[in-house]
SEKOL-229416 format. One record per residue (C-alpha): residue in one letter; x, y, z. Coordinates in steps of 0.02 Angstrom, whole numbers, plus 50000, padded with zeros to 5 digits. Each point is the difference from the previous one (the first is absolute). Layout:
N
AXYZ
...
***
This chain:
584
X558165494155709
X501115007350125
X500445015149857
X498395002149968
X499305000250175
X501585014350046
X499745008749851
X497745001850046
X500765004750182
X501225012949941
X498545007949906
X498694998650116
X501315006150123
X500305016749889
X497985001749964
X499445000950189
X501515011750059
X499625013349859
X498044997950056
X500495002450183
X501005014349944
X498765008549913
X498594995650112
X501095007050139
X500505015749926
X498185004749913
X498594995450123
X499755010650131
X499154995450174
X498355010049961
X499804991749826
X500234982950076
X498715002050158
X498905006149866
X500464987049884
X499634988950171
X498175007850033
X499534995549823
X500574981250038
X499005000050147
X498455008849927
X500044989049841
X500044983550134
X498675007450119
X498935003049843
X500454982649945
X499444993650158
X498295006750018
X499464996449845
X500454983250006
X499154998350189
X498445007949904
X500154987949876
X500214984950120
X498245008450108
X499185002449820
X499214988749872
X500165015449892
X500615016249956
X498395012750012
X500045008850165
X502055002949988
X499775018349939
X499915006050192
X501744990650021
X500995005249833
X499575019250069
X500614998850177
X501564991249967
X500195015749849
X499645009950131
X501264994750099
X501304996049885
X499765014149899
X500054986849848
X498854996249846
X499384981750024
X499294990349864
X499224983049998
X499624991849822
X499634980049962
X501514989249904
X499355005549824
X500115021550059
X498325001850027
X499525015150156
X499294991950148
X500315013850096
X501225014950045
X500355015150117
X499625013549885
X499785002349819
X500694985449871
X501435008749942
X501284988749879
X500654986250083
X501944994250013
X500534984349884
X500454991150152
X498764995550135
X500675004550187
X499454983250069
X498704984349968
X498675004550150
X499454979650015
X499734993650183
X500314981749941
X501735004249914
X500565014750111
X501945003249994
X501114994950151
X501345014049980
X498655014150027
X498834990050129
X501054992250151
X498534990950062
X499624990349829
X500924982549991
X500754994749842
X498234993849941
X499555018349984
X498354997350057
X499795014450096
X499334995150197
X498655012550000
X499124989449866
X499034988950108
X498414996049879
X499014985850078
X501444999850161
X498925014250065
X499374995050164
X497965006950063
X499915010650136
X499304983450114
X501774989349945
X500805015950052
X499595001550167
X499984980050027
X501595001349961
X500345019050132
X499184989150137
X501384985749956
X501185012750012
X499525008050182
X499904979450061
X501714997749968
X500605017350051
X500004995050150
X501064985049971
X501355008649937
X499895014150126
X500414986850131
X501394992749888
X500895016149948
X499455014350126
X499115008649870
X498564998449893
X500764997149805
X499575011849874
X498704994149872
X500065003149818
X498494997849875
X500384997449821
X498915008049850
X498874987049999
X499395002250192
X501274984450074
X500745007850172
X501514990650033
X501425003850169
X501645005149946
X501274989750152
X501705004150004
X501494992350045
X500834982849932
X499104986749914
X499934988050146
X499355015950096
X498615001849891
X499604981649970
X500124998350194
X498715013750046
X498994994949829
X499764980650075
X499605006250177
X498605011649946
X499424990649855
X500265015449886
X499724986249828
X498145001950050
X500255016149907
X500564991049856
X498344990849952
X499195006249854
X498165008550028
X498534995249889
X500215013949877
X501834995849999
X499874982449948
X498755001949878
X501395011549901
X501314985050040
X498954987949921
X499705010949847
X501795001749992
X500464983250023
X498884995749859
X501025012249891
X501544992850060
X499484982549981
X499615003749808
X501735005949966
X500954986250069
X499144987649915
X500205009049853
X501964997750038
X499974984750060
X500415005650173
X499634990750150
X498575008850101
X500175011850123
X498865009650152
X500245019250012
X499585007750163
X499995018650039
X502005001949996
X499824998449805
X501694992249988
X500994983649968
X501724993650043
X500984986149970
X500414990949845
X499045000549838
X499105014750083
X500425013949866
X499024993249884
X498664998450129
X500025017950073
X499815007049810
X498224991249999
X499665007050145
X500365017049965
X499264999349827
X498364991250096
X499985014250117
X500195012449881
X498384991149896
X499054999650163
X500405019550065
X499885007349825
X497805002050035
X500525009450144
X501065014949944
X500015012549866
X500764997049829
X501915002249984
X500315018949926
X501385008449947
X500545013850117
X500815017549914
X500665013650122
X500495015449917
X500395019650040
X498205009050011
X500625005749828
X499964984449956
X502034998849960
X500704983950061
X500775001950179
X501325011450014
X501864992950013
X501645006650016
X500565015949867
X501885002849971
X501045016049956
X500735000549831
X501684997450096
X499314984150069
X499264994049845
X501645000549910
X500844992150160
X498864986349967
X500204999349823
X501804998450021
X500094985950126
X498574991649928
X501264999849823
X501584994850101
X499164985650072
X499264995449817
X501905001349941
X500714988450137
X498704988549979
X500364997849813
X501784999050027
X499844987850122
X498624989649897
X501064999149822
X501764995850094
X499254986350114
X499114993949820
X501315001249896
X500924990150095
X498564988650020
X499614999249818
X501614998349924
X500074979350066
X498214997649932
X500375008449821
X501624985549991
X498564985750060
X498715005349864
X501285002349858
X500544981650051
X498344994350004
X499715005949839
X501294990449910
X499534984449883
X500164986650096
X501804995649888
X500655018950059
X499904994850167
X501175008950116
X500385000650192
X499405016250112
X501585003450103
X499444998850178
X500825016550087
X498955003150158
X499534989950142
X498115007050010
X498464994649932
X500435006749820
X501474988850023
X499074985550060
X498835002649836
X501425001949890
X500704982650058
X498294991050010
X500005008249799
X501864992649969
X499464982350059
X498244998149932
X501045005149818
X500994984650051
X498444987650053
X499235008349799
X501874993949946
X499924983350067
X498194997149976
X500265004349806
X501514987050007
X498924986150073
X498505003449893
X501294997149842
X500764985250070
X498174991250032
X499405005949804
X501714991549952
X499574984350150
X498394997649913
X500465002449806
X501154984750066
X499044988950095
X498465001649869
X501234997349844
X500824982750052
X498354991050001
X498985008849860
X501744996249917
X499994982950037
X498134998349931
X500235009649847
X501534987649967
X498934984850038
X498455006149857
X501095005049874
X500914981350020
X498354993649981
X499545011849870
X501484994949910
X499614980750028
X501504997650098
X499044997050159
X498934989650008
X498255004050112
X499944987250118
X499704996750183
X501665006750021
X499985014949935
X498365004950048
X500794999150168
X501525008249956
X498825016549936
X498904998450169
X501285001350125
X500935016249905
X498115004450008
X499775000250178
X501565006650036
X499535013849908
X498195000550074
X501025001250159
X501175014749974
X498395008349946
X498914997250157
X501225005550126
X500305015649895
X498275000050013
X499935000150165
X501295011950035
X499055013749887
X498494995550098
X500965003550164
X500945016149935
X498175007849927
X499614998050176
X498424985949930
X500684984450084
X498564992450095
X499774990250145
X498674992150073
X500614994750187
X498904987850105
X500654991350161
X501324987049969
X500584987650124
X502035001549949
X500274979050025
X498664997349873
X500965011149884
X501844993250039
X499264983250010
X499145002049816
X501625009549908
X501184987550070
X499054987449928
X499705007449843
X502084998849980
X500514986350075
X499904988849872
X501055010549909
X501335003350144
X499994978750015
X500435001249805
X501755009650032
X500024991750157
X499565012950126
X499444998850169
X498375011650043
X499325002250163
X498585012450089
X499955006050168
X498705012750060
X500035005750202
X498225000350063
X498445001649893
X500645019649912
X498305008049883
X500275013349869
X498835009649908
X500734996949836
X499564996749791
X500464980250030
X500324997649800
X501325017450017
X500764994250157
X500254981649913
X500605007549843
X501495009650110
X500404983250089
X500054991449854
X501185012049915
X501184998650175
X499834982350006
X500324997049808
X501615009250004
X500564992150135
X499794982549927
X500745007949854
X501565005250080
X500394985250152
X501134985349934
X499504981250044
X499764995650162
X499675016550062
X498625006550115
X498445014449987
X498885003050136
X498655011050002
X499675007550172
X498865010650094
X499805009050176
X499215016050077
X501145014550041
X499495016850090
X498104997949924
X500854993249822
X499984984549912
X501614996649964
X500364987249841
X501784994249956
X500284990549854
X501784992950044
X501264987249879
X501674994849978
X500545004349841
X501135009849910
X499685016650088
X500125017749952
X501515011049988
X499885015850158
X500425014049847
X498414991349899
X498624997850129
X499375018549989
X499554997449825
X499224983050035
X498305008649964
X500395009049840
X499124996249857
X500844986449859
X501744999150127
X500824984450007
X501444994350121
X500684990749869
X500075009449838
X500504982849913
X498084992750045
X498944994149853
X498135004450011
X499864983550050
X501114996750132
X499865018150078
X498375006849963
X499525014949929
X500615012450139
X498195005550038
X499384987650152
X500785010250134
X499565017149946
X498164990749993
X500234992950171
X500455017450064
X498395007049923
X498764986850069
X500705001850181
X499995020750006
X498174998749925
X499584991650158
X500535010850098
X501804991050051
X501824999249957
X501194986349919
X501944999750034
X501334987649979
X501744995150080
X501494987149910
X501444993850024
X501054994849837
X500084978949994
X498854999350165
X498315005149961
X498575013849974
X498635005150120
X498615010249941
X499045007850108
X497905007549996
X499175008950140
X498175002149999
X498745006350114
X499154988950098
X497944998350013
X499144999550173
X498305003849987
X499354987449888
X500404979449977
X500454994149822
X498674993849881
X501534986549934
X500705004149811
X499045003349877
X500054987749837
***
């Protein structure tokens, strides 16, 4: 960025020095006080027309106008509607320039060539229904001479008095604000300030308008008074209704936008500056330095740009087996993108690893017990076996093992494809301890275990109660699994920072600090050496892990080797409703 921005200033630089040069050394002072009567002509016509416009509901008595100001701009002046079409013109229609000279429209008059129009560009002589009787006028003249006299005893002097377009006289104070506000609360000057009868019937009309469009936007409503304007937040959105309602309720009351063409009384376009042959090849010359510097410039800076880029797409472009490293070589944002590039080829690396070691984790978990079954029927088949209690039992439990393996990978898929679903209600969290830890404790008083529940108040979640069981159950039947005789699990809760906090804590073998990051992986086992049956399938805690992000949470765990394993789910808490109790 910093190249780029040097080399656009070094250009730019070059560009408005040869134009100052040549500007300099080409215009003469007569060409540009000409060049500076035609400015001011062009606004002065501008202006009039668009005061006519703003006085006018249309355009059929401007041929007096068009010939004084030709008359006294010695200019051809041409008005025509949007689609070309003659309204009206100076002299004879004579062919007209491509390009218009200016958009006469009181209601979108532009700023840079009328001082006195606001950024609205409704233009202040365009008073419509604003336009106050002859009676409101001098109601408001007598106002005026009251308080005259109040401020002639307050300042020394009688304060000059202003009336706007529409007839509204108004005192122009000087001095501070607290000067003004001062002398305005001691003579009452905000009597001026009152609408008259004429006035507030345009209001109302107005605020009609306005009252449409911010219901159509959903905006809360608002009360326009004669200022027209809005501040404060939200009030952009405001202030273009307004404007767009004003515009709607002035439009009756002036003369259709036109499109305004000044030309020579030939008809050329104005005249502008003509150079000497000398001068045009000056021109010609600097103009195609400039063009050369800025193409130098522009294919080293890219070059240099482009030459990192090329590397990252021929990369990217590899099979995924060609895979090669971008060397990083700058410290920039191409170099930041080359190294982002170099690692996300190592997160495709590992991620190809892991999905080959969970095909091969599955071929193996599946085959042991489809093994086992296919052994058992051909036995049978083969009469060596014979089909009795026993081995109908023997086939069921490979069975469900197998059923097993198959509904967590269910589950996973379900959770990967982004289709797990939940369906949360409120759940008092002692219930739910209370009903896992008896669902395994007669199990945990088969191996001799000790399980206990605590819970620290009365915590509620909004929670799927069969999910959030299904992750306790997993925590809680690994730990059983893994805690010797005479050992202890307790299943606690508390609140923390706006949290609910459950810990599901035992004293069992623990878990080596090199293998708890992987505790979550899918088909990893601690112990290699585990059977199916004596150290699951590997898939509970990658389940867990699911079930507590999709409510919104986070599951962790700590160990110490020979002392124990906590595992640890946060969960937002509910507040604003009481639970309902579990569902069945």
């Amino acid at each position: 960025m910093v190249r780029l921005l040097a080399a656009s200033i070094t250009i730019a630089v070059c560009s408005v020095a040869a134009t100052a040069w040549l500007a300099t050394r080409t215009a003469t002072n007569a060409l540009q006080q000409e060049q500076g009567q035609i400015l001011a002509n062009d606004a002065r016509i501008y202006d009039t027309l668009i005061g006519y416009a703003a006085g006018h509901t249309d355009w059929s008595e401007v041929k007096p106008t068009l010939n004084r100001l030709a008359e006294q701009t010695r200019r051809h002046i041409t008005l025509t509607t949007q689609d070309r079409r003659p309204v009206a013109t100076s002299g004879s229609i004579t062919t007209l320039p491509t390009k218009a000279s200016a958009l006469v429209d009181p209601l979108q008059a532009d700023p840079a060539l009328l001082p006195g129009v606001k950024t609205d560009g409704i233009d202040p002589r365009a008073v419509g229904p604003y336009r106050l009787p002859e009676a409101e006028r001098e109601e408001l003249r007598g106002r005026v001479r009251t308080l005259q006299t109040c401020l002639r005893n307050s300042m020394g002097s009688p304060a000059p008095v202003v009336e706007a377009p529409s007839g509204r006289p108004s005192f122009v104070i000087t001095g501070n604000n607290s000067t003004r506000e001062k002398i305005g609360a001691v003579c009452g000057l905000y009597v001026l300030d009152a609408p008259t009868r004429t006035e507030t019937r345009a209001l109302d009309q107005l605020n009609v308008l306005v009252g449409e469009c911010v219901k159509r936007q959903n905006l809360a409503p608002v009360t326009v008074d004669l200022g027209f304007a809005l501040n404060g937040t939200g009030a952009e959105a405001v202030q273009r209704c307004i404007d767009t309602a004003r515009r709607d309720q002035l439009a009756p009351h002036v003369a259709p936008s036109a499109l305004l063409f000044v030309t020579a009384r030939n008809g050329s376009a104005a005249p502008g500056i003509d150079l000497s042959p000398a001068n045009t090849v000056r021109v010609a010359g600097v103009a195609a330095l400039v063009l050369l510097l800025s193409v130098t410039v522009t294919v080293t800076v890219g070059t240099r740009l482009i030459r990192p880029l090329r590397a990252l797409t021929d990369a990217a472009r590899r099979p995924p087996q060609e895979q090669r490293r971008v060397p990083v070589t700058t410290n920039d944002e191409i170099g930041h993108l080359a190294a982002a590039f170099n690692d996300l080829a190592e997160r495709r690396e590992r991620l190809e690893d892991q999905r080959k070691a969970m095909v091969s984790d599955i071929a193996h978990e599946l085959r042991t017990p489809l093994s086992t079954i296919r052994v058992w029927l051909e036995a049978a088949q083969d009469g060596l076996a014979a089909s009795d209690e026993a081995f109908i039992a023997a086939l069921l439990e490979e069975a469900m093992l197998l059923q097993h393996i198959i509904d967590d990978l269910q589950h996973l898929a379900q959770a990967d494809a982004g289709q797990f679903r939940l369906y949360p209600e409120p759940l008092n969290v002692r219930q739910l301890l209370d009903h896992v830890a008896t669902a395994h404790r007669g199990r945990a008083d088969t191996v001799g275990v000790t399980l206990t529940t605590h819970t620290e108040g009365d915590p509620v979640l909004s929670a799927d109660p069969l999910r959030l069981r299904q992750a306790l159950g997993n925590l809680l039947s690994n730990a059983i699994r893994h805690t010797p005789a005479g050992g202890d699990i307790a299943l606690r809760c508390r609140r923390s920072g706006g949290r609910i906090v459950i810990e599901v804590a035992d004293t069992g073998t623990g878990i080596d600090v090199a293998d708890l990051p992987r505790v979550f992986d899918r088909f990893w086992r601690a112990d290699k050496s585990r059977s199916r049956r004596s150290g699951g399938s590997g898939l509970g805690l990658a389940i867990v892990r699911q079930l507590v992000e999709a409510h919104g949470g986070t599951v962790s765990v700590t160990s110490v080797r020979h002392e124990g394993t906590v595992f640890t789910l946060t969960l937002p808490e509910r507040r604003d409703e009481h639970p309902r109790g579990e569902r069945s």
